[in-house]
C-alpha positions as CSV (number, residue, x, y, z in Angstrom):
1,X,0.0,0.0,0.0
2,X,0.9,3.8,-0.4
3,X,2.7,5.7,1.8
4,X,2.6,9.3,2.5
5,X,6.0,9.7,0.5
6,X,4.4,8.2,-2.2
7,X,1.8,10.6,-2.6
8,X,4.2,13.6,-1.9
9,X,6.4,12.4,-4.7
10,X,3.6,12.6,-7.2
11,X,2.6,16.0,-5.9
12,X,6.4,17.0,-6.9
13,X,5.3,15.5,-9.7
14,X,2.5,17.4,-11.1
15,X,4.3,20.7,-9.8
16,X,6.9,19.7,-12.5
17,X,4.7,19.1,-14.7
18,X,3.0,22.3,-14.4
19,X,5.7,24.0,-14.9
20,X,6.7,22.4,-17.8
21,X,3.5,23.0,-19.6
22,X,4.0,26.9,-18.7
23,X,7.6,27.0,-21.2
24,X,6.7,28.4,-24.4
25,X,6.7,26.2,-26.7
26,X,5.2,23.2,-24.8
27,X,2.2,22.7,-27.4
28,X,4.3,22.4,-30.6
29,X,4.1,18.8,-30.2
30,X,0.4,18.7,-29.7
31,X,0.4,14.7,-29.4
32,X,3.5,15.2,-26.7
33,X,1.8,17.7,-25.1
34,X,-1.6,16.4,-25.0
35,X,-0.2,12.8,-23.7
36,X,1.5,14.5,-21.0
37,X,-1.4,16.6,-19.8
38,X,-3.4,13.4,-19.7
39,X,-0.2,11.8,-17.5
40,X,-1.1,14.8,-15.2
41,X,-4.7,14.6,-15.0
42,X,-4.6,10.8,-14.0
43,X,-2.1,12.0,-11.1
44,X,-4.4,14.7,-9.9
45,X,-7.2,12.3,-9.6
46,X,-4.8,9.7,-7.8
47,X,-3.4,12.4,-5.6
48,X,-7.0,13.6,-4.9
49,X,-8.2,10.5,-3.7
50,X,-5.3,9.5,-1.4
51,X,-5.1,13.2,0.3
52,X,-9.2,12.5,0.8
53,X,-8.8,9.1,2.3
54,X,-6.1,10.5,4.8
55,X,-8.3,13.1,5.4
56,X,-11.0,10.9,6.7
57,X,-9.1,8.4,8.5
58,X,-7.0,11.3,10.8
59,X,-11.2,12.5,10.9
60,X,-11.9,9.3,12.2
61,X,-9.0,9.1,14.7
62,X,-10.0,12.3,16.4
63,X,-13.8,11.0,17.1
64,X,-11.9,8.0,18.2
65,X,-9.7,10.0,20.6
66,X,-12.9,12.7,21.4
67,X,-14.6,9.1,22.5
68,X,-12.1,8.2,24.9
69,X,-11.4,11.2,26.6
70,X,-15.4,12.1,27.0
71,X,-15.9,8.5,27.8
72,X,-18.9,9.1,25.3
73,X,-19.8,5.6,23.9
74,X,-22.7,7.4,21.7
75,X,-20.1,7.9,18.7
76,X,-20.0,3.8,18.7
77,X,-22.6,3.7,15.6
78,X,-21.2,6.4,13.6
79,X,-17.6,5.4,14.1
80,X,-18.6,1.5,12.7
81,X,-20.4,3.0,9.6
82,X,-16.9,5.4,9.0
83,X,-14.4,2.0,9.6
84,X,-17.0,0.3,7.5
85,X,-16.5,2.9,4.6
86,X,-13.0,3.5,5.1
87,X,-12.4,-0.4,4.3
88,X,-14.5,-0.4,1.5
89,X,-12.6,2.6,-0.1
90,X,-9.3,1.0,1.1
91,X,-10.8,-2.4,-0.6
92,X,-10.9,-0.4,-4.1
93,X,-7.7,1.7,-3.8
94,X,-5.8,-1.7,-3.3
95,X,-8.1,-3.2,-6.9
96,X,-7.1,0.2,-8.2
97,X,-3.2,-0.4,-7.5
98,X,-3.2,-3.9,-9.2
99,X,-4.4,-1.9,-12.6
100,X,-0.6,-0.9,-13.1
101,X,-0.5,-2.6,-16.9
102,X,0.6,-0.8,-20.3
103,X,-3.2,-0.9,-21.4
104,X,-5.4,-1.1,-17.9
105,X,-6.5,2.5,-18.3
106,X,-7.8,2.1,-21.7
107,X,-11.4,1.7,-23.3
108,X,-12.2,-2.2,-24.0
109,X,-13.3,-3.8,-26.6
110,X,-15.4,-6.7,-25.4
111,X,-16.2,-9.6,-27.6
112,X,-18.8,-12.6,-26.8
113,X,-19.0,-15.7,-29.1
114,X,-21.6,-18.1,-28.6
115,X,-20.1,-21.6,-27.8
116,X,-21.1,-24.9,-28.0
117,X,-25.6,-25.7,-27.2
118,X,-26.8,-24.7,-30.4
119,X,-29.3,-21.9,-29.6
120,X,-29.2,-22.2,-26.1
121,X,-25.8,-21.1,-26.5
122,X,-26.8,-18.1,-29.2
123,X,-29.2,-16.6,-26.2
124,X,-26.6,-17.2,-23.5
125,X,-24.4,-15.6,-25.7
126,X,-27.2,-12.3,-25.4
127,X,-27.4,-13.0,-21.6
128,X,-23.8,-12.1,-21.0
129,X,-24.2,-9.0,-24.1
130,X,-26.6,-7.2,-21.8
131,X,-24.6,-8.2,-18.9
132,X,-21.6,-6.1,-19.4
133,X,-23.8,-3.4,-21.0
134,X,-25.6,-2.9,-17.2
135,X,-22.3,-3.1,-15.7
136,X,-21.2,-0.1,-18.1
137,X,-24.5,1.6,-17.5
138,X,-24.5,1.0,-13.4
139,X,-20.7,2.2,-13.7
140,X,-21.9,5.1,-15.4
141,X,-19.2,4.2,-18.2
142,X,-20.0,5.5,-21.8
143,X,-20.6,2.3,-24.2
144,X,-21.1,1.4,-28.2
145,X,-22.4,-1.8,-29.4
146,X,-20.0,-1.8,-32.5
147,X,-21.4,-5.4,-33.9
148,X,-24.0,-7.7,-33.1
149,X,-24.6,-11.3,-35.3
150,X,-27.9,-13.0,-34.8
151,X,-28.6,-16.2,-33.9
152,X,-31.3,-18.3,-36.3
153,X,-33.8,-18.6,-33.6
154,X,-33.0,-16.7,-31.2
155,X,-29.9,-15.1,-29.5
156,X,-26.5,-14.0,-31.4
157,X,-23.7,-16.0,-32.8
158,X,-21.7,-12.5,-31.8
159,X,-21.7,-9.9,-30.4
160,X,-18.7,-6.7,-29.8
161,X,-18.7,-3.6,-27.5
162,X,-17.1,-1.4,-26.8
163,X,-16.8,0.2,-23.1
164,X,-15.4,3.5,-22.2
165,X,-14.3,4.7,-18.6
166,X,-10.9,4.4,-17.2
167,X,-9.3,1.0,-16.4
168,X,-12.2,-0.6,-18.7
169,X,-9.9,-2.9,-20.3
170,X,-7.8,-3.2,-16.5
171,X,-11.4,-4.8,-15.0
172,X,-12.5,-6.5,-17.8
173,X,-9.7,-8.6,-18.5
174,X,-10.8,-10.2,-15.4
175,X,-13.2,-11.6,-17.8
176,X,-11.6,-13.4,-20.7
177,X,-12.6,-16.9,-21.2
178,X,-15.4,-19.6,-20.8
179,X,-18.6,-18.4,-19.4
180,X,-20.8,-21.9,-18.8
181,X,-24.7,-21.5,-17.9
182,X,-26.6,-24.6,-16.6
183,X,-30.5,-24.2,-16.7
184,X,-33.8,-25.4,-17.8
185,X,-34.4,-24.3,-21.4
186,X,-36.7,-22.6,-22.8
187,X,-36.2,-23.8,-25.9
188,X,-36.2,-27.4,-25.1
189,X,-39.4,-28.8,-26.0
190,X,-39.6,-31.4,-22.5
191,X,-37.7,-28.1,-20.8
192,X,-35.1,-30.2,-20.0
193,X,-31.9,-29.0,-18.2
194,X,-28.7,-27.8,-20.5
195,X,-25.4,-26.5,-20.5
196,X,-24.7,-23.9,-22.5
197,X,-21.2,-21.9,-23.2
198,X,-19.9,-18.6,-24.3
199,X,-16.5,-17.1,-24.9
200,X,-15.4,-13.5,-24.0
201,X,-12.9,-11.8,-25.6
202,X,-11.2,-8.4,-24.2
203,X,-9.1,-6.2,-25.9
204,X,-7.7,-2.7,-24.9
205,X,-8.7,0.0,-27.8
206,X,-6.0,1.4,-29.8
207,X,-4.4,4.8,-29.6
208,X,-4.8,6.7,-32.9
209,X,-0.8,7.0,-32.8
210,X,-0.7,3.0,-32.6
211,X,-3.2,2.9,-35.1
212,X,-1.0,5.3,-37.8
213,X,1.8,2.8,-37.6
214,X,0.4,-0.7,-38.0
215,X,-2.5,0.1,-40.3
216,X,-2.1,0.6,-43.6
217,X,-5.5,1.5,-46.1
218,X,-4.1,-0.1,-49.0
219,X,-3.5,-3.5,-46.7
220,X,-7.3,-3.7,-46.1
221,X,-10.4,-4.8,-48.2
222,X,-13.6,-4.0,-47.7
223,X,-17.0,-6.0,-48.4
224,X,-20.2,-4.9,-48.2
225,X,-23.5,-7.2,-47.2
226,X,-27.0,-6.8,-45.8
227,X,-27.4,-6.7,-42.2
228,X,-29.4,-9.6,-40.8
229,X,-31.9,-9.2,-37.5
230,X,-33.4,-12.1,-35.2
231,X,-34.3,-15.1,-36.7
232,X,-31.7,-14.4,-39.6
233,X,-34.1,-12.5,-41.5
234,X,-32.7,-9.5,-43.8
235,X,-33.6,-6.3,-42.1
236,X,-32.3,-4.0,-44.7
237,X,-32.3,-3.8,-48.5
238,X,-29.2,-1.7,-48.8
239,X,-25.8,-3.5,-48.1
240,X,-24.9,-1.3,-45.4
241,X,-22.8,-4.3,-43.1
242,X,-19.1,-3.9,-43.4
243,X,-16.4,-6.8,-43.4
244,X,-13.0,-5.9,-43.3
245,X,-9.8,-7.9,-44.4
246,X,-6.0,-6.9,-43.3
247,X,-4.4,-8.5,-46.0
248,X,-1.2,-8.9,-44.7
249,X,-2.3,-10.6,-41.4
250,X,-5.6,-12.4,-42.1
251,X,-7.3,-10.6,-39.5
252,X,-11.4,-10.3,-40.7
253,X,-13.6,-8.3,-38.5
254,X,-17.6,-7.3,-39.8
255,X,-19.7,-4.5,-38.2
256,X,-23.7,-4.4,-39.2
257,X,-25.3,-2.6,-36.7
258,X,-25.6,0.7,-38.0
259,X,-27.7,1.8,-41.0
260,X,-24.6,3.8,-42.1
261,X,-22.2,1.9,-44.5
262,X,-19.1,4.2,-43.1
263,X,-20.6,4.2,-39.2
264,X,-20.2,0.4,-39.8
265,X,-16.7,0.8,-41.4
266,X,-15.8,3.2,-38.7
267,X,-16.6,0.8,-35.7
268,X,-15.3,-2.2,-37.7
269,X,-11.8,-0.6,-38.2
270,X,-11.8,0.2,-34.5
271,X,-12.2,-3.3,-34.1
272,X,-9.6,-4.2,-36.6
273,X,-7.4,-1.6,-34.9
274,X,-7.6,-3.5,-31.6
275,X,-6.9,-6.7,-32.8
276,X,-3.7,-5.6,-34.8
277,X,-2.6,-3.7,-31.8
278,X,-3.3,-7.5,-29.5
279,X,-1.3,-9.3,-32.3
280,X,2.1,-6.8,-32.4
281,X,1.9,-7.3,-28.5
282,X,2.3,-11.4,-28.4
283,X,5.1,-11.1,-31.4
284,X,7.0,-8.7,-28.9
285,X,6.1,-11.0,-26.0
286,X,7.2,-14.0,-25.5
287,X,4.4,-15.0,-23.1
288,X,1.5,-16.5,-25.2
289,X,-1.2,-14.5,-25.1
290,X,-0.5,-11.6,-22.3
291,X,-3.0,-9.8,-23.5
292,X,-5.7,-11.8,-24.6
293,X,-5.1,-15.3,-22.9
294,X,-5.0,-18.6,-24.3
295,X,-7.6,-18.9,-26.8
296,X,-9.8,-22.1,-25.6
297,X,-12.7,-24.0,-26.5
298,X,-15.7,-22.8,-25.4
299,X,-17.3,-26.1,-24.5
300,X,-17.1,-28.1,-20.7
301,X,-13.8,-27.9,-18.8
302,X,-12.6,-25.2,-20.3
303,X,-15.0,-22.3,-17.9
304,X,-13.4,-20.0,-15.9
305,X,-16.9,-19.1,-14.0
306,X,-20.3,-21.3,-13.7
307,X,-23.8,-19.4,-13.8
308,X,-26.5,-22.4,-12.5
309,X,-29.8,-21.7,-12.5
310,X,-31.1,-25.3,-12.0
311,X,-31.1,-27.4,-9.9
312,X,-30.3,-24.7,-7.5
313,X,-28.6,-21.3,-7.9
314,X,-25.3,-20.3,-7.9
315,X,-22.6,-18.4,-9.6
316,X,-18.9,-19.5,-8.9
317,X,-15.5,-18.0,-10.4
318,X,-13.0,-21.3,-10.3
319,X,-10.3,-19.7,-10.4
320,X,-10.8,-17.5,-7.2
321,X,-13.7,-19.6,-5.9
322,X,-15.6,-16.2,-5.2
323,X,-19.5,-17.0,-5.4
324,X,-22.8,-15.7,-5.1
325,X,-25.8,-17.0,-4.6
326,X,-28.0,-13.8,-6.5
327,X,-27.5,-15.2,-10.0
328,X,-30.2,-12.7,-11.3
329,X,-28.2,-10.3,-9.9
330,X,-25.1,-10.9,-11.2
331,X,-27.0,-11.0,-14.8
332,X,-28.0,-8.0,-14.1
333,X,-24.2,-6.3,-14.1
334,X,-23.3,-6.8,-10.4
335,X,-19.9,-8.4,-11.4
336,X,-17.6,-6.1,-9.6
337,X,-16.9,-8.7,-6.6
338,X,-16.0,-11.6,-9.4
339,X,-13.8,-8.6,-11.2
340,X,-12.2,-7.2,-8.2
341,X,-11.6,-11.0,-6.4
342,X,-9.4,-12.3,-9.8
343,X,-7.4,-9.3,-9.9
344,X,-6.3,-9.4,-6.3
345,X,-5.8,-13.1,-6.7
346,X,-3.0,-12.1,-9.3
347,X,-1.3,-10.6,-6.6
348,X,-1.2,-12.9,-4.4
């Protein structure tokens, strides 16, 4: 944990900063310039909260101390609701500190594939879509559905979004991998229980200056289609859906969710831009897959977190055994505590 030095040295910090920025000439390089003012807004916030915290704690202390010597025991409930608070703020700062990666404080780029269970699959596939989209909305994080494949009865084959807010891609990587649902469904005739599986995908968006030097127009083709709704059905007569092909890597990405042919190109080469930027990263890394993980089956064995809704209902991470027993609530975006438990569980 932080000390007070710590914070003092990135108070000398921003003053240097600051100062920097006054020189003439600071703003020539307006990408240098604007990268570092962004540095310093992210250490204003961090400083902010830190000099806040130690404000309430030496608060806290002198109720504490006022307690004693007054020998008042009627500060007993306010002083548990202030400990209470002051651990759960504590609880977040710690999170916060394990969000120290190259690309933690970027927008993500969240992908779900349906796995294997046929249809059941396709709508647990949507389950987990409007999942993440209330846990952007509850975080009050700005989010863009840049692609969305439907399923043939019901559900998606795919689905990308993209979610805004900083350390998106730092929290969400706590997601990546097999997502296995065990219920009675609804599309079973006899409503017979089935397993049904789903792979996440998180990337962390690309910076425009990333983007200018592994992208190249003339590398990419583009092909139009029509956009296709539930069921499969055509839903428009204009080929407004996008795919997009970087020759020299193989990487194909499609966008149809806009009526706009170059709103769909736009989202689909921010897509494209992503996955480029993931596949530079593992050549330069010698770990597989830092960013991404190991790419794995979506079928059983391979789940990192098990959502049962029958016989009985649970929702379990297996690889920190955090669990709830609220699975409709966790559906419902309340995935913080499986988020926050993984990423500590790196540090340990």
């Amino acid at each position: 944990m932080w000390s007070v030095f710590d914070v003092t040295k990135k108070e000398q910090e921003i003053l240097r900063i600051e100062q920097e920025a006054g020189v003439a000439g600071f703003w020539d390089d307006y990408q240098n310039a604007q990268n570092i003012m962004q540095e310093l807004g992210k250490l204003k916030e961090t400083v902010s909260v830190w000099r806040g915290f130690q404000r309430d704690v030496e608060a806290t202390l002198d109720l504490v101390i006022l307690s004693i010597e007054e020998h008042d025991n009627s500060f007993e409930i306010q002083l548990e609701d202030d400990v209470s608070r002051l651990n759960r703020l504590m609880a977040h700062q710690e999170v916060l500190l394990t969000l120290s990666g190259e690309y933690d404080d970027r927008p993500a780029i969240l992908t779900i594939y349906a796995g294997a269970g046929g249809t059941d699959s396709q709508d647990w596939a949507e389950m987990l879509f409007r999942m993440y989209a209330r846990w952007a909305e509850d975080d009050k994080r700005p989010s863009q559905i840049m692609d969305l494949s439907y399923g043939d009865e019901a559900g998606v084959r795919g689905a990308t979004i993209e979610i805004g807010g900083r350390y998106s891609y730092g929290y969400l990587s706590a997601e990546m991998g097999v997502h296995r649902l065990v219920r009675l469904s609804p599309y079973d005739p006899n409503h017979l229980r089935h397993t049904s599986f789903a792979q996440v995908e998180v990337l962390p968006a690309a910076l425009d200056e990333e983007v200018n030097i592994s992208v190249r127009q003339e590398d990419i083709k583009m092909d139009t289609f029509r956009s296709s709704g539930p069921g499969g059905q055509n839903v428009q007569k204009v080929a407004s859906a996008v795919r997009l092909t970087h020759v020299p890597t193989g990487i194909v990405v499609s966008c149809q969710t806009e009526r706009s042919q170059h709103q769909n190109r736009e989202y689909a080469m921010r897509i494209l831009n992503a996955r480029i930027l993931d596949l530079e990263n593992k050549k330069r890394s010698e770990e597989r897959s830092k960013l991404l993980g190991d790419r794995v089956s979506a079928e059983w064995g391979n789940q990192i977190r098990s959502y049962v809704l029958h016989p009985y209902k649970s929702v379990k991470d297996h690889r920190t055994n955090h669990q709830s027993t609220n699975p409709e609530a966790v559906l419902d975006g309340r995935i913080d505590g499986f988020m926050e438990a993984y990423l500590m569980s790196k540090v340990g």
